[in-house]
C-alpha positions as CSV (number, residue, x, y, z in Angstrom):
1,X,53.8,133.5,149.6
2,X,56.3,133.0,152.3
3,X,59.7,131.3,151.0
4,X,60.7,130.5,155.0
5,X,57.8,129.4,156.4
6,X,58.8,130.4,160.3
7,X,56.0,130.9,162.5
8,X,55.9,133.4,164.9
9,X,56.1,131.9,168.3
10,X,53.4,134.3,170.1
11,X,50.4,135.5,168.6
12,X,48.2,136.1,171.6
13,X,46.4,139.5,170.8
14,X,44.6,140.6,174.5
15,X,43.6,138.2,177.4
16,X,41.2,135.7,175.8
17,X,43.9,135.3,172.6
18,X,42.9,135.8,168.7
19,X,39.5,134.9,167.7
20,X,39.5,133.2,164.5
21,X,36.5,132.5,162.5
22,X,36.7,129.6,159.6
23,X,33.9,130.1,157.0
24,X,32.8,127.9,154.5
25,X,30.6,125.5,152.4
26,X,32.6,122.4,153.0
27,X,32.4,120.9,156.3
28,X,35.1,118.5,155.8
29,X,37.5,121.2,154.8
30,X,36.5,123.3,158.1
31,X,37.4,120.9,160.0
32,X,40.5,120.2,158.4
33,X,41.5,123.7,158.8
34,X,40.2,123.9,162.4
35,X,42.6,121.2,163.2
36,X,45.8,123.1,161.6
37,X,44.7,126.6,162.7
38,X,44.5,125.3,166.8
39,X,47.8,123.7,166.5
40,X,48.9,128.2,167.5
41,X,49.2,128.8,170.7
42,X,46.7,131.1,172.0
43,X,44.1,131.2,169.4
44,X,40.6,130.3,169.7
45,X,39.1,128.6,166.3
46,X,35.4,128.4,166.0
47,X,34.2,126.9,162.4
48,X,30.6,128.5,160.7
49,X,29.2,126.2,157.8
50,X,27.3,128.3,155.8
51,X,24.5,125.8,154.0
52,X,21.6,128.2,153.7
53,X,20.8,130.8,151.2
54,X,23.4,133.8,152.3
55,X,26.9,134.2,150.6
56,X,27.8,136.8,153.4
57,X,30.6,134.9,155.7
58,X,29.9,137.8,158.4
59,X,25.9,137.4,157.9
60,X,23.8,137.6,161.2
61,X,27.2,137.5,163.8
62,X,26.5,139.2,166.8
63,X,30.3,139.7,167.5
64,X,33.0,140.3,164.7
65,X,35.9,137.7,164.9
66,X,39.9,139.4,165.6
67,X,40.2,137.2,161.8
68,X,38.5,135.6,159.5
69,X,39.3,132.5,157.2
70,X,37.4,132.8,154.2
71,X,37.4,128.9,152.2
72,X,35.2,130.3,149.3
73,X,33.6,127.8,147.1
74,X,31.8,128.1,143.6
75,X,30.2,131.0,144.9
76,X,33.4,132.4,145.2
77,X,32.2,135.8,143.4
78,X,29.2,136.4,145.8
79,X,31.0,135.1,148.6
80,X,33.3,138.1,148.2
81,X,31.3,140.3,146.8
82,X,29.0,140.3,150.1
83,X,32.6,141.1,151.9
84,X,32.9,144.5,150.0
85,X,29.6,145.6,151.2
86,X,30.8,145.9,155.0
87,X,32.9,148.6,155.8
88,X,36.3,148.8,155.4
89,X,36.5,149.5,159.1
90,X,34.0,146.8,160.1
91,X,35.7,144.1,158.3
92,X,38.2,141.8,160.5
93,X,41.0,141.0,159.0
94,X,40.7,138.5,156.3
95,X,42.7,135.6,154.5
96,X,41.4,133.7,151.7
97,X,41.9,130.1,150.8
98,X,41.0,129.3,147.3
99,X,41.8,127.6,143.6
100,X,45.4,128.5,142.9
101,X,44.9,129.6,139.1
102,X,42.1,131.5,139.4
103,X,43.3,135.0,139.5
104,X,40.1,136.7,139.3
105,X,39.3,135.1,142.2
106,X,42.7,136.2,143.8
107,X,42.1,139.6,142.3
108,X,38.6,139.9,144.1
109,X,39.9,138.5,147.3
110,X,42.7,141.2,147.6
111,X,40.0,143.8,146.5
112,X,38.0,142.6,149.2
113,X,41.1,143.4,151.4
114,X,42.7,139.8,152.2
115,X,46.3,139.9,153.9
116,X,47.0,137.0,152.2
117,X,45.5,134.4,149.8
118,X,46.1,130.8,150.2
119,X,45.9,128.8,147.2
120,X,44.6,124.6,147.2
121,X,46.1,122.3,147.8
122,X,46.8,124.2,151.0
123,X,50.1,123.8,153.1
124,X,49.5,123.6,156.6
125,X,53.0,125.8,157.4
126,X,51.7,128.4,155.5
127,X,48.3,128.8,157.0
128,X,50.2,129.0,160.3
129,X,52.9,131.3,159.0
130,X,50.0,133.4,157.6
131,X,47.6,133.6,160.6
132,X,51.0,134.6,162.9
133,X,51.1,137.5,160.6
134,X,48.0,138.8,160.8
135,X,48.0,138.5,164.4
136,X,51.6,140.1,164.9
137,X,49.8,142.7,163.1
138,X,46.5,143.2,165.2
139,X,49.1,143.7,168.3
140,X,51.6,145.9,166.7
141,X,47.9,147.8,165.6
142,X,47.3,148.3,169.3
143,X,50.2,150.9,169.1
144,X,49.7,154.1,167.6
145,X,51.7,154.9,164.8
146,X,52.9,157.1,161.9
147,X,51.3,157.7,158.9
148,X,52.9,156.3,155.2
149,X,52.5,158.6,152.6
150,X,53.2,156.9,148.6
151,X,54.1,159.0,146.4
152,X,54.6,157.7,142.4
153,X,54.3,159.2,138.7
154,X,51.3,158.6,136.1
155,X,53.7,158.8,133.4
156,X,58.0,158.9,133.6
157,X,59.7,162.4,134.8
158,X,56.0,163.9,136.1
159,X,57.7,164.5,139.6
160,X,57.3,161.9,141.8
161,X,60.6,162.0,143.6
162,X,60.9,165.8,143.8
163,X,57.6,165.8,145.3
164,X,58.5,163.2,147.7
165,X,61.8,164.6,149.1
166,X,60.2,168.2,149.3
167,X,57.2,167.2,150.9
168,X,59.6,164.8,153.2
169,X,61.5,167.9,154.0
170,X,58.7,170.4,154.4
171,X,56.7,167.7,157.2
172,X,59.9,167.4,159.4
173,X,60.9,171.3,159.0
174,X,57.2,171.4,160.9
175,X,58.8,169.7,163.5
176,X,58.1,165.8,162.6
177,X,60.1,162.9,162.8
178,X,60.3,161.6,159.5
179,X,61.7,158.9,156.6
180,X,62.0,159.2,153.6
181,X,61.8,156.1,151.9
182,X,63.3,155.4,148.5
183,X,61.8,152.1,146.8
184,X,63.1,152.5,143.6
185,X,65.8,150.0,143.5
186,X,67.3,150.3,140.8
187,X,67.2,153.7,139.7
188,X,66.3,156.1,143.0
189,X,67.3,159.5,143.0
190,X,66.2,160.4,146.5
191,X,70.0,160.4,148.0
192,X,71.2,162.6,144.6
193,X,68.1,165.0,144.8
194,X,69.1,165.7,148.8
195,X,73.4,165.5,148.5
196,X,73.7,162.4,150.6
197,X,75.7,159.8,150.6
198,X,74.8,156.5,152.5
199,X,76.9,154.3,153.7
200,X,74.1,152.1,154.4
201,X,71.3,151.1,152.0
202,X,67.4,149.6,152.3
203,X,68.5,146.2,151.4
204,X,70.7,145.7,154.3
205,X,67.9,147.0,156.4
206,X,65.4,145.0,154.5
207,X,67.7,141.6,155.1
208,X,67.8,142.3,159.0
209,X,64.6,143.8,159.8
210,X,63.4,140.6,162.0
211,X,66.4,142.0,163.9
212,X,66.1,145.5,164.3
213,X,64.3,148.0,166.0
214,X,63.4,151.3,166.4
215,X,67.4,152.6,167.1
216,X,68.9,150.4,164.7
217,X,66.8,151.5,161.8
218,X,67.0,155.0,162.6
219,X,71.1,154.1,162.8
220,X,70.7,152.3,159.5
221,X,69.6,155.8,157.7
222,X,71.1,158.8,156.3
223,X,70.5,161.9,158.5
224,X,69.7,165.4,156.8
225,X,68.6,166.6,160.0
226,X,67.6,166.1,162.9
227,X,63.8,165.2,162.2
228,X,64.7,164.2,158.9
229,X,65.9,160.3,157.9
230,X,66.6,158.9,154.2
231,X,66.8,155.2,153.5
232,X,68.1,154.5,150.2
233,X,70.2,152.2,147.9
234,X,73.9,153.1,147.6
235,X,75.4,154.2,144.3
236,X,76.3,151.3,142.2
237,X,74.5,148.7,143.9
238,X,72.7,146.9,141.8
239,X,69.0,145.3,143.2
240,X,66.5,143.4,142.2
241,X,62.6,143.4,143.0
242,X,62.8,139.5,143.2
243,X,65.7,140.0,146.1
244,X,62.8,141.2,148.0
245,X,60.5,139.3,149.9
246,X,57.2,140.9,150.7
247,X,57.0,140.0,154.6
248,X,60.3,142.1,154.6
249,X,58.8,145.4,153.2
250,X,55.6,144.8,155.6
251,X,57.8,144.0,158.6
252,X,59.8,147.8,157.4
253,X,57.0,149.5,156.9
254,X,55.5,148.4,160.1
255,X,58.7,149.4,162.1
256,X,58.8,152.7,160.2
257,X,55.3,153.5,161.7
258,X,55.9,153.2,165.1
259,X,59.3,155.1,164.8
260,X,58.6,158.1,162.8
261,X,55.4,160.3,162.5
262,X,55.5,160.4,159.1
263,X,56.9,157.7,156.1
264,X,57.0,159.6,152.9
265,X,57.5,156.5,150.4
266,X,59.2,157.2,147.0
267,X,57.7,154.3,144.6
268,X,58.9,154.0,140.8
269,X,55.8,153.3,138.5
270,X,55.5,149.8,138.2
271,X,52.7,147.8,140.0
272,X,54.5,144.4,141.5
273,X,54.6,142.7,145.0
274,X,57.1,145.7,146.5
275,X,54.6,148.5,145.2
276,X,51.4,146.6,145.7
277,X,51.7,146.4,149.2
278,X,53.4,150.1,150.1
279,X,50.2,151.1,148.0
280,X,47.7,149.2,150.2
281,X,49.0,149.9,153.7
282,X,49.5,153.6,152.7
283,X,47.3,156.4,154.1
284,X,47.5,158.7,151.5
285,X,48.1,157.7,147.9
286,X,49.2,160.8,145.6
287,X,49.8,160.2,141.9
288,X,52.0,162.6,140.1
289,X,51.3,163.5,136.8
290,X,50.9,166.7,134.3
291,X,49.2,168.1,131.8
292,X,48.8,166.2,128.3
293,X,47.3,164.2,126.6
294,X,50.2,160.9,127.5
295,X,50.2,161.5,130.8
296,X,46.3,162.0,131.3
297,X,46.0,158.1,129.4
298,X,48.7,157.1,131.7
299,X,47.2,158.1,134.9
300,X,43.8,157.0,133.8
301,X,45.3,153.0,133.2
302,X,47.5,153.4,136.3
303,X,44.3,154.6,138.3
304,X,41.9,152.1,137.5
305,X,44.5,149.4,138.1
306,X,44.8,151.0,141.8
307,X,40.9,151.5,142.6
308,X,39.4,147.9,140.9
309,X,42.6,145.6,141.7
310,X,44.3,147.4,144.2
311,X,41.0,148.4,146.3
312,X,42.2,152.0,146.9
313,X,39.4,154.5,147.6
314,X,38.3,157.1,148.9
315,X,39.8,160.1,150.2
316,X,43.4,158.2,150.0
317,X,44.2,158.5,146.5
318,X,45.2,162.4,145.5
319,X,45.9,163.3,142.1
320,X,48.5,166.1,142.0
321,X,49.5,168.5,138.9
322,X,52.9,169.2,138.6
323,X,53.9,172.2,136.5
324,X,50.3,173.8,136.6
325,X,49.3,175.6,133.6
326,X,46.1,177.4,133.4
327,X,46.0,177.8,129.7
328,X,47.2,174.1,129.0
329,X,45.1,172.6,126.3
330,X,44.0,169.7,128.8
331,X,43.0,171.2,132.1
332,X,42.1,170.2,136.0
333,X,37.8,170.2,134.5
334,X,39.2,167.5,131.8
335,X,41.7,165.5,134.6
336,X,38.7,165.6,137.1
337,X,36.6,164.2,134.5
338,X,38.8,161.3,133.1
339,X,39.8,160.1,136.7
340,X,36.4,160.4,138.5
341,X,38.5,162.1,141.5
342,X,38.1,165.6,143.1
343,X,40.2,168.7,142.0
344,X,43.8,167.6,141.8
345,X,46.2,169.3,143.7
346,X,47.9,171.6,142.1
347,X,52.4,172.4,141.7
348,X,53.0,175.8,139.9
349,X,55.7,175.4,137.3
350,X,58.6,176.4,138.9
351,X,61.2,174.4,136.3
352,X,64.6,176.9,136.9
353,X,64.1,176.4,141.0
354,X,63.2,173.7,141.2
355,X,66.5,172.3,138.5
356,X,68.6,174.4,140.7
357,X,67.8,172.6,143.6
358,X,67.8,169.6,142.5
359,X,71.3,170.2,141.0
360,X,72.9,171.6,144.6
361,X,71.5,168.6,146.4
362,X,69.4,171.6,148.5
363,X,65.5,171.1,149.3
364,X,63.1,173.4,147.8
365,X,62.0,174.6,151.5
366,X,65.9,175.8,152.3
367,X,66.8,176.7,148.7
368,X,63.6,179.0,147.7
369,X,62.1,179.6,150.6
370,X,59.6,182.0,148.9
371,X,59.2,180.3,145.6
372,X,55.6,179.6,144.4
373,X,56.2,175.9,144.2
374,X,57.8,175.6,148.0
375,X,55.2,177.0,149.3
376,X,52.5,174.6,147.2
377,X,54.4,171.5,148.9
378,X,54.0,173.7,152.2
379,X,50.4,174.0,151.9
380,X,49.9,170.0,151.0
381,X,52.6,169.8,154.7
382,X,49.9,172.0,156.1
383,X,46.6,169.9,155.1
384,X,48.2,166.7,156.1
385,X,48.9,167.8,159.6
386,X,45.8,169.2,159.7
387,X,44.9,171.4,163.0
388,X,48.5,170.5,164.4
389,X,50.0,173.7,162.3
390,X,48.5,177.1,162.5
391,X,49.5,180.1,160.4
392,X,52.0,182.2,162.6
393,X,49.7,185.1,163.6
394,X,49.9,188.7,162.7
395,X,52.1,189.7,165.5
396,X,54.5,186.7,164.6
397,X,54.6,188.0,161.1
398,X,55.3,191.4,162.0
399,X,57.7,191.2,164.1
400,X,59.4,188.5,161.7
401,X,59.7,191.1,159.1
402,X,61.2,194.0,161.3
403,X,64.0,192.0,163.0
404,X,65.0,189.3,160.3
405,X,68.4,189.2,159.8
């Protein structure tokens, strides 16, 4: 929920402004919220009582609205239930006004992929505050942009951050602008694991980001290199997760797309407001863990919790094996199982090399070029660019080998 309620002053998204859709089962509450919602500037409100025998808000529309305003009612289950059966892609974007204790409602609504759910006795300022959002975000989704990557351990020490920094690295060695973003407030390594020292931090950027754009934040980071940025917290600064408020993090990671190609976010395991929303806007999900018994219980709690009340599916959520051992007693069959996911990816254990570089400050892809483990992050560089990286052909490879040096 917003704690200053300041509504954008344009939300007009194309020439006939943002359709918005209010569905219900109480008239006199669809009007009430007509009347708020129109008070916007270049929004058209249309209101759809729904008194027969559907729970689908979206049931029998011949066009899909740029929003919809869900006012769920004792059906509240169905209601949102009918939701999840549309595809994700066919779904307009969605806020939910409901009973403010009931957080399996909330829990369903999210699930069902709400930006934002309002709870009764609504406040007009934030149903305005909250449909501006929405609709900054259909125009800023008219841009394209980068792709965030999240990146965070099933159990304590499984990799996370090594993983993030290398494959950070290895994606802008490949030519690509790219952050690296460290979320752990309190505790990140990011700036350690790469020698840097910043003389700026994410909370400064976090505190101006209605005021910055793509120049400043890219002045606001550390530099490794040229195609490489780091945003971090500065040694001995102490933050908080409450000093945070969540349309801070969504207006950074909305920035960092359409500066960078790639956003590799660091994330420490804990699921709260900060983590939540990285994990929801992310494009690929990868969950670090290795192989025991502890870490397989950990990733199967911390797995569910992102599939039934975070609504990640699908082909965004990548387990990844860290220190790979083929005669472990659990292996990639009994992680497979446990999770209901594909083969996990799998990181050789490469302990020395990797503890070496972490050590010097050096990434794995300038320290051990050759080392099994760099190239496993390589390869997972590789797959996300997809066609955009070929192997360097025979005659590259030849002539590489004769006249290095």
């Amino acid at each position: 929920m917003l704690n200053t309620l300041e509504i954008p002053s344009a939300v007009t998204v194309g020439r006939q402004g943002l359709r918005l859709l209010i569905s219900g089962r109480d008239a006199g509450e669809l009007t009430r919220l007509k009347a708020q919602a129109q008070q916007l500037p270049g929004v058209q409100v249309t209101t759809r009582l729904v008194s027969n025998g559907h729970t689908d808000p979206l049931y029998g529309l011949e066009q899909m609205p740029d929003m919809l305003l869900l006012h769920v009612s004792h059906l509240w289950r169905e209601e949102l239930a009918a939701l999840l059966q549309h595809p994700l892609q066919q779904r307009p974007p969605l806020l939910v006004c409901g009973p403010q204790d009931d957080r399996d409602c909330m829990r369903l609504a999210m699930q069902a992929g709400a930006r934002d759910f309002l709870p009764e006795p609504l406040v007009e300022q934030e149903l305005l505050a909250a449909i501006g959002r929405v609709a900054l975000e259909a125009r800023d989704g008219q841009i394209t942009g980068g792709q965030v990557i999240a990146i965070m351990n099933a159990k304590g020490g499984s990799g996370a951050t090594m993983l993030a920094c290398n494959l950070a690295h290895s994606l802008s060695a490949f030519g690509r602008r790219t952050l690296l973003l460290d979320l752990d407030l309190q505790f990140g390594s990011v700036a350690h694991c790469l020698d840097m020292h910043p003389t700026h931090s994410h909370m400064e950027v976090l505190q101006r980001i209605d005021d910055l754009d793509a120049v400043a934040l890219h002045g606001f980071c550390s530099h490794f290199s040229p195609t490489l940025d780091v945003l971090g917290g500065r040694t001995g600064e102490l933050c908080l997760t409450q000093d945070v408020q969540l349309e801070q993090l969504e207006a950074l990671l909305r920035l960092a797309r359409t500066s960078y190609d790639w956003v590799v976010v660091d994330l420490p395991r804990q699921i709260d407001h900060l983590t939540g929303i990285t994990l929801e806007q992310a494009d690929h999900v990868y969950v670090v863990l290795q192989q025991s018994l502890s870490h397989l219980k950990d990733a199967v709690r911390l797995v569910r919790i992102m599939r039934d009340d975070l609504g990640i599916r699908g082909d965004r959520l990548q387990m990844v094996v860290n220190r790979y051992d083929k005669t472990a007693p659990v292996s990639l069959k009994d992680i497979a199982d446990a999770l209901h996911c594909g083969e996990p990816q799998r990181l050789p254990n490469d302990y020395a090399v990797i503890n070496e570089s972490q050590n010097t400050g050096v990434p794995l892809g300038l320290h051990a070029p050759r080392a099994a483990l760099t190239q496993g992050i390589r390869q997972m560089a590789q797959e996300l660019l997809g066609n955009e990286v070929a192997e360097p052909s025979l005659i590259k490879r030849t002539f590489g080998r004769l006249f290095r040096g």
